[in-house]
N, C-alpha and C positions, 0 to 999 in steps of 0.2 A: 606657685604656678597658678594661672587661672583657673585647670581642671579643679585643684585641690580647694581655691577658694570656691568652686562653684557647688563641689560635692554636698557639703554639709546644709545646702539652702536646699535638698531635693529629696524626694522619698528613698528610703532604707532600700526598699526596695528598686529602686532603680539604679541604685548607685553602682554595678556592674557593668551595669547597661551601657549607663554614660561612660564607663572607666573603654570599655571595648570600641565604642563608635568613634571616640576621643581619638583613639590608636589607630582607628583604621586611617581618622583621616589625618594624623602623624604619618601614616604608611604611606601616603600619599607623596611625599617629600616635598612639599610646597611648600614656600617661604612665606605661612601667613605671620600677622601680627594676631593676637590672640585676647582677647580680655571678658571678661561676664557685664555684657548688658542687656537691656532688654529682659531681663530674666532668664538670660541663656549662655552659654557657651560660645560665643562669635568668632570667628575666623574670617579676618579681610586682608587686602593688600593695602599699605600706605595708611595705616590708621582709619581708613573711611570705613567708622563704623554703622555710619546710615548706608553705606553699600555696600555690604558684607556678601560673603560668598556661602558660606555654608555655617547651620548654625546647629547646635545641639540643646534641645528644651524638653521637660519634663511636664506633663500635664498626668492627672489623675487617670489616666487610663493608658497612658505610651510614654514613652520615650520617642522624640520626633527630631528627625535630622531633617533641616529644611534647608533650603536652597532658594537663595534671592530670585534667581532667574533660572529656577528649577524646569518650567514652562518649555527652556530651549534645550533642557538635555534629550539624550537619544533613547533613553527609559528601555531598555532591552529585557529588562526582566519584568515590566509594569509595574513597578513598586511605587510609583510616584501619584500624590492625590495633588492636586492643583488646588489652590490655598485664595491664589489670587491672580488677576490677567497674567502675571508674572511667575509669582513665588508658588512651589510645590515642595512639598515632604512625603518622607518614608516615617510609617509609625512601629513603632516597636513594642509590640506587647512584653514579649517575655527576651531575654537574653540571647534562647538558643534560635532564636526568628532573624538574629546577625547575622547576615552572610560578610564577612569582615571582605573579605575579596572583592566584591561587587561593590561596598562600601564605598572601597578606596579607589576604585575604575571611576565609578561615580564623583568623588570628590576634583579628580584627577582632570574630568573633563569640564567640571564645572569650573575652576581656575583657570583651565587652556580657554573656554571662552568667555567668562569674565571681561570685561569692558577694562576694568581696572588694573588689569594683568601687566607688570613691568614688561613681560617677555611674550606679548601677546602679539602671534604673528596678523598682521592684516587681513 
């Protein structure tokens, strides 16, 4: 699977991190396509993986779920730092900073308005 290939390219220590955020956004029940690029974890619809929906990356101090067009989610719990006019992430220090819940709310709306969405209503 792509989780498994992507595990062993990232810190020991994150490898839980990534195992838990992976599942929330599983939890989510969205029919992404899934593959490691970028140096990340990618989740898009239709292969477009230059317009991916939600991504999972490791950098030396987080574990970062970021989101293309993080910008237009509804950020209820302020978790979201803005990356670019567009793109924003949640960082993840430690493991128990997951709220797997809010995760998968999160991922959940980011695919309902995704551009790209098969089942995206008007």
């Amino acid at each position: 699977s792509p989780l498994e290939s992507y595990l062993p390219t990232v810190r020991e220590d994150a490898r839980d991190t990534v195992r838990v955020l992976a599942a929330a956004v599983d939890d989510a029940g969205v029919d992404f396509d899934r593959k490691v690029t970028y140096q990340m974890l990618v989740y898009t619809f239709g292969q477009r993986w230059h317009e991916w929906v939600v991504a999972i990356g490791v950098t030396s101090k987080a574990v970062n779920l970021r989101f293309l067009y993080g910008t237009d989610l509804d950020d209820p719990a302020g978790i979201l730092r803005a990356g670019t006019s567009t793109a924003a992430q949640a960082d993840y220090a430690r493991l128990h900073d997951v709220d797997v819940a809010l995760v998968t709310a999160y991922v959940r709306e980011a695919a309902e308005k995704h551009p790209n969405n098969p089942g995206r209503r008007p």
